[in-house]
Each structure stands twice: as C-alpha cells, then as structure tokens.
C-alpha positions as CSV (number, residue, x, y, z in Angstrom):
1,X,254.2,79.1,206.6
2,X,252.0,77.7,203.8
3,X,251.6,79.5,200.4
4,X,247.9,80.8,200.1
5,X,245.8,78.2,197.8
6,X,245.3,80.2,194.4
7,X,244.9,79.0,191.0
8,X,247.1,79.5,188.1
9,X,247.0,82.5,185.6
10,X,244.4,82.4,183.3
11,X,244.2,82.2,179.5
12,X,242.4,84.8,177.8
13,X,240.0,82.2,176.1
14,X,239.4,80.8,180.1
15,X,239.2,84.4,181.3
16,X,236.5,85.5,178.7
17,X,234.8,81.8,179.7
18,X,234.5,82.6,183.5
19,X,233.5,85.7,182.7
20,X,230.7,84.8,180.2
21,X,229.3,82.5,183.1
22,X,229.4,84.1,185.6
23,X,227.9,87.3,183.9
24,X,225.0,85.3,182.6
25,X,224.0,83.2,185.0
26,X,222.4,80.7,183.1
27,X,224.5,77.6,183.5
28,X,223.6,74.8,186.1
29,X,224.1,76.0,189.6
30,X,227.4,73.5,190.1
31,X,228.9,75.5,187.1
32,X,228.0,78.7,188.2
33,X,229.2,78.6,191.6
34,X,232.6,76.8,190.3
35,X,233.1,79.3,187.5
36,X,232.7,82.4,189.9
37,X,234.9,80.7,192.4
38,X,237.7,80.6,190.2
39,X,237.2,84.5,188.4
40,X,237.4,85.3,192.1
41,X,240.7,83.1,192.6
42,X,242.0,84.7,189.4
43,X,241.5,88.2,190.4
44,X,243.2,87.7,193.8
45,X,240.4,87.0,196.2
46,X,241.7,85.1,199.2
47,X,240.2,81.6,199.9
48,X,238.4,83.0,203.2
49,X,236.7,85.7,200.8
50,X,235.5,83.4,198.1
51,X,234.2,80.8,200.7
52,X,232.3,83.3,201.6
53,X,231.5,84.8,197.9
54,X,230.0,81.6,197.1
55,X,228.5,80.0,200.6
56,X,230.6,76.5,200.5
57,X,233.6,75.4,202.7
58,X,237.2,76.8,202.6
59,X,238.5,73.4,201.9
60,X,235.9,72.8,199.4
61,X,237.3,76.2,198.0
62,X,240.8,74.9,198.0
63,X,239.8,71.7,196.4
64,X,238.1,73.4,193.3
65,X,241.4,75.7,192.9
66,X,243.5,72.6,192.5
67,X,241.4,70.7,190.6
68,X,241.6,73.3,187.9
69,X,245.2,73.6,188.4
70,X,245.4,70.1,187.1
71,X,242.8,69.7,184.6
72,X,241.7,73.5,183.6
73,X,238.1,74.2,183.1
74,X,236.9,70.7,183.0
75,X,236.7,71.0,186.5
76,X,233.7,73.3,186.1
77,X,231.1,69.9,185.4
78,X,232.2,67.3,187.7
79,X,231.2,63.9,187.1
80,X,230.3,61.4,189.5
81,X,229.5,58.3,187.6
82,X,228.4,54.4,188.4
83,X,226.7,51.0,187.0
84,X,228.7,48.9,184.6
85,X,232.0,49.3,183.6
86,X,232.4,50.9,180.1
87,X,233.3,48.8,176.7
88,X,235.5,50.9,176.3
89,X,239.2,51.9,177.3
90,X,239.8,55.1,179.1
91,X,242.4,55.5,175.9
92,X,239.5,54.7,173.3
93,X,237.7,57.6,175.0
94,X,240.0,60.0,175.1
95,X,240.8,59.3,171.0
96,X,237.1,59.6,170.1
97,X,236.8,63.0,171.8
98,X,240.1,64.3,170.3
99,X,238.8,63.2,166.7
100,X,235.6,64.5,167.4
101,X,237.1,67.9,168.4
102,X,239.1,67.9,165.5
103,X,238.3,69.6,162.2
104,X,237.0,66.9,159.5
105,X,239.2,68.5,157.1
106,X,242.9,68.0,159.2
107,X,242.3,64.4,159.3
108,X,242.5,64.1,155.3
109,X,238.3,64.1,155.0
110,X,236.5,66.1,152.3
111,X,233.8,68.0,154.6
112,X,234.0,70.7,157.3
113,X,232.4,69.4,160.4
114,X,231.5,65.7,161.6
115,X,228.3,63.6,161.6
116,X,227.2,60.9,164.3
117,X,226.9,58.9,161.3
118,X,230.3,60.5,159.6
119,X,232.4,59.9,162.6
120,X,231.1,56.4,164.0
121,X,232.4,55.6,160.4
122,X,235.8,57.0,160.4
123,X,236.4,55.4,163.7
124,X,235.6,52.1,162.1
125,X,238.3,52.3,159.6
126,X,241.0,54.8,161.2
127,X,244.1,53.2,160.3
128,X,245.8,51.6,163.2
129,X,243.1,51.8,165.5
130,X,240.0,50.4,164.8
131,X,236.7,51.1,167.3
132,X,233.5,49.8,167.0
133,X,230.8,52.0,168.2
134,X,227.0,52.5,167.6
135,X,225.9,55.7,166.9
136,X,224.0,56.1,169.5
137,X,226.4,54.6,172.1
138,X,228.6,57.7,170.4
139,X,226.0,60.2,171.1
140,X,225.8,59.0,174.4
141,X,229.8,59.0,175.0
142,X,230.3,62.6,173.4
143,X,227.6,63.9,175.5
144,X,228.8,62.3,179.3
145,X,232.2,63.6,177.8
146,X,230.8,67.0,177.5
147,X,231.0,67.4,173.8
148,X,227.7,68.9,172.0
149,X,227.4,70.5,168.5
150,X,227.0,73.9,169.0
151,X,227.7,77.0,166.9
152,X,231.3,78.1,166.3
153,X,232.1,81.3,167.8
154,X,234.5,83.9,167.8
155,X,236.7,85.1,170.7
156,X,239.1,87.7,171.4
157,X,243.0,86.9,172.6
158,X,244.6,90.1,174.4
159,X,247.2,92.4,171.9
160,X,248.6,93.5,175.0
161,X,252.6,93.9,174.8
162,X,253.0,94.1,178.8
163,X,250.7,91.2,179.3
164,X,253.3,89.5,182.0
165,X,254.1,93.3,183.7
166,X,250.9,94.1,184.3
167,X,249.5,90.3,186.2
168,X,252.7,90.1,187.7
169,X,252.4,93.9,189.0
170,X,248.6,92.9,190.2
171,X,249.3,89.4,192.0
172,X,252.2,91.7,193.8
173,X,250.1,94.3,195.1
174,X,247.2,91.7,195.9
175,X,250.0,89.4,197.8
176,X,251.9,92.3,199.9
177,X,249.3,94.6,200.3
178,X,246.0,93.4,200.4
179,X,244.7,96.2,202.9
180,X,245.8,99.1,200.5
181,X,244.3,97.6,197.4
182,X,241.3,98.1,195.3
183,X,239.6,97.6,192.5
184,X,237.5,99.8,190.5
185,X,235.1,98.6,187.6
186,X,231.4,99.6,185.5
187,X,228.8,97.2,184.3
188,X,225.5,98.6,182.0
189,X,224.0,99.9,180.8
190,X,221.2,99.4,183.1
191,X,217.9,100.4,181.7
192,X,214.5,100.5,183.2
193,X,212.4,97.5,181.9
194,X,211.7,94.0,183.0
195,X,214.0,91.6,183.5
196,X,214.7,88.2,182.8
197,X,215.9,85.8,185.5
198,X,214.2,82.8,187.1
199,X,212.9,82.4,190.5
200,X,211.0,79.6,193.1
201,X,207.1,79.3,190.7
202,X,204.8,76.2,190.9
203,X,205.0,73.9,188.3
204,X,203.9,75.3,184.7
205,X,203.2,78.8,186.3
206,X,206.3,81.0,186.1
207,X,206.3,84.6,187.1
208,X,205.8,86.8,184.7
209,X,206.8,90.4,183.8
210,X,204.9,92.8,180.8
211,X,206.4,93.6,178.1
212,X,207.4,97.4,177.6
213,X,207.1,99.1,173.8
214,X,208.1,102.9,174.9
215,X,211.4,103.3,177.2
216,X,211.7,107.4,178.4
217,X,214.1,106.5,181.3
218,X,217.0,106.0,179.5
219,X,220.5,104.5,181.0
220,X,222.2,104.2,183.9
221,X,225.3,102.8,184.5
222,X,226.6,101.0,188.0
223,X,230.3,102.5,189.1
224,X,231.5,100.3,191.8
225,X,234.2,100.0,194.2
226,X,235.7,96.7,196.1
227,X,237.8,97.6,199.1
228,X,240.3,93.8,198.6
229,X,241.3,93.6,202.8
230,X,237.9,94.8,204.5
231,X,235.6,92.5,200.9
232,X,233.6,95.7,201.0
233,X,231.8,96.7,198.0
234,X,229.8,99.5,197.2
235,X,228.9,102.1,194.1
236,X,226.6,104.1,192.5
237,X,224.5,104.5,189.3
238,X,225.4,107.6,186.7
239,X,224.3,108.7,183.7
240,X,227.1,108.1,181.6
241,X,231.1,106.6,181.6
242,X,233.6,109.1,182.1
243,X,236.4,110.7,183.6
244,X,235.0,112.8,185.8
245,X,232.9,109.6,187.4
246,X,236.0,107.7,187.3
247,X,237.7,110.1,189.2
248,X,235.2,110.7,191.7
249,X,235.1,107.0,192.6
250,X,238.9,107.2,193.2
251,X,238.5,109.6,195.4
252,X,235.9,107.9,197.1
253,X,238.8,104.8,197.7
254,X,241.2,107.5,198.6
255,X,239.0,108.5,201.3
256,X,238.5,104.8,202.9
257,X,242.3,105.2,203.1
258,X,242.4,109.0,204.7
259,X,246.3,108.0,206.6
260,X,247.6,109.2,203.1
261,X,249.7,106.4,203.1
262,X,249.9,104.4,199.3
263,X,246.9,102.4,197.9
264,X,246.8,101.0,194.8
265,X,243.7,100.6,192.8
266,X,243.3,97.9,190.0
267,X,240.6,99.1,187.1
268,X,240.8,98.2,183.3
269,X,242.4,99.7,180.8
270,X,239.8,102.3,179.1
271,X,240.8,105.8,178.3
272,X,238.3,107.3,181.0
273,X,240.6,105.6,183.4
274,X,243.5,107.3,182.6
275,X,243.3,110.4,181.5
276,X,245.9,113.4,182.1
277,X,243.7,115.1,185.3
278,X,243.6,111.3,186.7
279,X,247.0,110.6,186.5
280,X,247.8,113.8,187.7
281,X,245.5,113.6,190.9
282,X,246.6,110.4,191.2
283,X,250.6,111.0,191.4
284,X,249.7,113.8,194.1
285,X,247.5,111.7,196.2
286,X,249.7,108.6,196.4
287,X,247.5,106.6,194.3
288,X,248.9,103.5,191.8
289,X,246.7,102.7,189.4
290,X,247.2,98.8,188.2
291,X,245.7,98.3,185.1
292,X,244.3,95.4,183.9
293,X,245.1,93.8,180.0
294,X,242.9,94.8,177.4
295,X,240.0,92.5,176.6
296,X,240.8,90.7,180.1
297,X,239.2,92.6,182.7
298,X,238.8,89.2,184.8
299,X,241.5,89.7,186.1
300,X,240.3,92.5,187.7
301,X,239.0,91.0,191.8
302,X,235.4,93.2,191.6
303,X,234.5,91.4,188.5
304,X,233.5,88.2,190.2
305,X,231.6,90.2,192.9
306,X,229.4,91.7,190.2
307,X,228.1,88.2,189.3
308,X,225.9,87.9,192.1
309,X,225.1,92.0,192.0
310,X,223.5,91.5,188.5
311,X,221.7,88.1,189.3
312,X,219.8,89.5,192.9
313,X,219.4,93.2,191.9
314,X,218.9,93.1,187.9
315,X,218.0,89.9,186.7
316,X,213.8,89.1,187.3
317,X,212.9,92.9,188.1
318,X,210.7,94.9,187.1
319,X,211.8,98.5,188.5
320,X,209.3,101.7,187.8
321,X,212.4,104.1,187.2
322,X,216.0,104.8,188.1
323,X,215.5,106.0,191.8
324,X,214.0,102.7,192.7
325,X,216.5,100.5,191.0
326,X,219.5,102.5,192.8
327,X,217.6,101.5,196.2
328,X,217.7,98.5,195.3
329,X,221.7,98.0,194.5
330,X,222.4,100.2,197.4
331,X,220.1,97.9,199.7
332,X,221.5,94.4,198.6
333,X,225.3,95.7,199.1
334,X,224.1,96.3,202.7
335,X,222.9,93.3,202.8
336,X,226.0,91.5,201.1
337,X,228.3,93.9,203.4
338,X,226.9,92.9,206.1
339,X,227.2,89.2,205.8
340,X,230.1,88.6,203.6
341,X,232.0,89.1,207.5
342,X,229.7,86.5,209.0
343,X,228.4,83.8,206.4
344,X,227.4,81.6,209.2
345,X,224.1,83.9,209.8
346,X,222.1,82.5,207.2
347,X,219.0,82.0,208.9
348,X,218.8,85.7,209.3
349,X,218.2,85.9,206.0
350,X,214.8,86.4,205.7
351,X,214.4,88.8,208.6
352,X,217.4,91.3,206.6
353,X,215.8,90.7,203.6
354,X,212.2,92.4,205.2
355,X,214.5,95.1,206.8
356,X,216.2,95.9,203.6
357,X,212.8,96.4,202.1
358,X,211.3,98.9,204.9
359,X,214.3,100.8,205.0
360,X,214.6,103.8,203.4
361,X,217.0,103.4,200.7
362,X,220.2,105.7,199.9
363,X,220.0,109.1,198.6
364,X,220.6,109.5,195.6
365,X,223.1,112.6,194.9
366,X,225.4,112.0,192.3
367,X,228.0,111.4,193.7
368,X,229.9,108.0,195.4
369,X,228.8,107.1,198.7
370,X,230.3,104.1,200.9
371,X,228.3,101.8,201.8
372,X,228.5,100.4,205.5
C-alpha cells in the first residue's frame, strides 16, 4: 500500500510564513489557497481533508505537496510563462537573483543594500562573469523572479530543546490514530467593531463600514476544537484565556470520545494548557496531550482550519455585540460541518447560506458545545 502524500517538515521561518498568509488573507487567491493547503499538510491533515479544506482536486492536492517537497515555498507563485525566449541563461538568472539577495556588504561593496542602478553595475564588472543588463530589463527580471524591495523584518526560530520529540510524537499519533486525535487551539482577541475584508462591489464603489470612536464591549476570544478523523470543528467565544476554558474544551473532546478508550489532543505549548489540575484530569481520563514547539503552533492541524473561520466570520463585519458575533461562528461551522463531508454540493450554497441566516443561532452559555 502507498504512503499517504504529505509534505516535508517545516522550518520555523516557512511555518511562521504559512501561517502569516493564511492568517491574513491578503495575498492573491493562488497564494492563499496554496499556502493553507500546505499549513494543513504540515499539521497532518489527510489529502481527502484538505481537498476539501480548499475546494480543488485530490490530485491537484497531491501535486502542490510535491512541488514544495522539491522546491520549498516557491511553489506558492507559480509561473506559467511564454513569447520570446530570454537573453539570458537559466544560469545568468539564477546568479543575478543570488547577488541581489545577497547583502552589498558580503560581496566586498561599501553600502548596505543594492540599487537597480548599483547592482546592474556590479554585474557589469563581477569578476569572471560579466552580464550585460539594462536596468529596467533588471527590474523586470527581479520582479518575474519574485524579488521586490521590501522592508527587512524580524522573525522568530523555535528555542525548543525537544523540537524532533515533540513533531515526531505528533506525525505518530496523526499516522496511527487519526480517529482518537485532536487538536485544540485560541485566536483573538475578537472585538466588536467593523472589519476589514473585501467582498464582490461595482467598480469604484466598495462597501463600506463606519468607523467606531467608543468600544464598551470589550473582548472575546474563539476556543476551538478540531475532531482530526470525523474534520469536525466547532468552539466557543469566552471572555478570557485560561485554565479553566482550556479544561473545559478538553472535556468537551473527551466527551466526543465517551468509550474511555485513549485520545490524544495536540494544543500549543502555553501555560494554561498545562497546568497541574490539567495534567491531573488528564492522566485520569486517558487523555495525552501532544504539545506543539514554542513559537510554531503550525504545526498544530486546527490552525489551517481557522484561516477560512477568520476570513467568512470576522473579516468585512460589522457585528452590533458579542451575542451576534458568536451566532455567527457557530452558524458558519454548521455550515462548514456540513459540507466539509460532501464538497460536491456547492450549488446548495446559497440556499444554506439563507438557512443559516433564519436559523436561530446557538445559545450562548459559557460553556463548549459540539457543533453538528
């Protein structure tokens, strides 16, 4: 039998990438889709589940996973090019990118970042190999190559000593038991303003929010839970992070699982995850909890899902308070629980979409509720 398709472990530096995208939204729709395709294949999702995580083909899925198995994240922008051949060699290319990405001052030059003007000259006189190239046919290369000037940034690698123990431990319980696991993650805070987000407007005429001055609602913040073997999630909103919300969403998976047989729950690694009266409920109730490296909580499986939870729920609203926003989570993970099993029954769309909106939404008691 086949190995599942699954991509290779991430960096921490591709990780915290994914993540930005996907978490944002902002990047072209090719981008987006690819980058939540592969968080989802980095946090264990099976092929079957991402297909239908991001609406496209199972071998399309496949063929994204080991296209960034050979090239990394340049698969996210793929290029389909034509017309003339290039004046250049593939070789030439790929040395004007590498100087280009390489700090002015390692190549023996007296200034910290390059010009156009700067580098079209160094190229002319690099010694050994000489390329002639306009300034604008530069501009042009760097920018079909992917390369812009952008602002230097800073980024986080993971200080964690049991890096390797604790993906290996996770890719074992997501490869022999998907049924029993599940992951457990927040996202906020989530306050009660308008939105940003973009949506279908004629030409010059977006939609528009109003701006607010005075915000009395305060925070909320979304606890979810993804259940790995049935890709059901659901959650709630709460006042605050903490131990005693932690817990009650574990009990919550424990109760999905009622046969009292093991589970095993992947969440990140924050100190109201494991506290002494979790680890103590969780050694009696037969409950493991896999904990993810610090600073890389992609490689936790319900970050991807929260992607499209933030863009259809949070991004462009404009909610009047906190009961009204929880409807609306609860009613979209109907609505995605629902048709993550059948993908095919798009058209029904629009008709779930009205239901969703009559129906009356969950009550809201404190306290986590599965979500059928």
């Amino acid at each position: 039998m086949a190995e599942p398709v699954r991509g290779r472990r991430l960096t921490d530096q591709e990780g915290q990438k994914l993540q930005q995208i996907v978490r944002r939204g902002s990047a072209s729709s090719v981008r987006y889709r690819r980058a939540m395709l592969l968080l989802a294949s980095a946090g264990g999702n099976r092929v079957p589940v991402i297909a239908r995580l991001v609406q496209a083909d199972e071998d399309t899925v496949r063929d994204v996973i080991h296209r960034f198995n050979e090239i990394g994240l340049v698969c996210l922008d793929p290029r389909w090019a034509g017309g003339r051949p290039r004046l250049l060699k593939p070789d030439d290319e790929d040395f004007v990118v590498q100087t280009a990405t390489t700090r002015a001052t390692k190549l023996g030059q007296l200034f910290t970042r390059w010009s156009i003007r700067k580098l079209a000259a160094y190229l002319r006189k690099v010694h050994g190999r000489v390329i002639r190239i306009g300034r604008e046919a530069l501009r042009c290369l760097l920018a079909r190559r992917g390369i812009t000037f952008q602002r230097t940034k800073t980024w986080k690698e993971s200080p964690d000593s049991e890096r390797d123990a604790k993906l290996d431990r996770i890719e074992h319980v997501l490869d022999r038991f998907p049924d029993r696991v599940f992951a457990f993650d927040e996202f906020g805070p989530l306050g009660i303003r308008p939105a940003a987000g973009s949506s279908w407007a004629p030409a010059g005429h977006p939609g528009r929010h109003p701006a607010t001055y005075h915000r009395t609602h305060g925070v909320r913040y979304f606890h979810g839970c993804y259940s790995v073997g049935d890709d059901t999630l659901w959650g709630v909103n709460c006042r605050k992070n903490g131990a005693g919300n932690t817990l009650a969403a574990l009990r919550s998976i424990r109760a999905a699982r009622p046969d009292g047989a093991p589970i095993y729950v992947i969440l990140d690694n924050l100190s109201a995850h494991k506290g002494d009266t979790i680890q103590r409920w969780a050694k009696r109730n037969r409950v493991e909890l896999c904990f993810t490296l610090t600073y890389a909580s992609w490689a936790n499986p319900i970050e991807a899902h929260f992607g499209p939870l933030r863009q259809f729920t949070v991004a462009n609203s404009h909610h009047r308070n906190h009961t009204v926003q929880t409807r609306a989570l609860h009613a979209y993970l109907r609505w995605r629980n629902k048709n993550a099993r059948h993908p095919d029954v798009l058209a029904a769309q629009r008709k779930e979409r009205a239901r969703i909106r009559s129906e009356k939404g969950l009550r809201w008691g404190g306290r986590l509720t599965k979500v059928a």
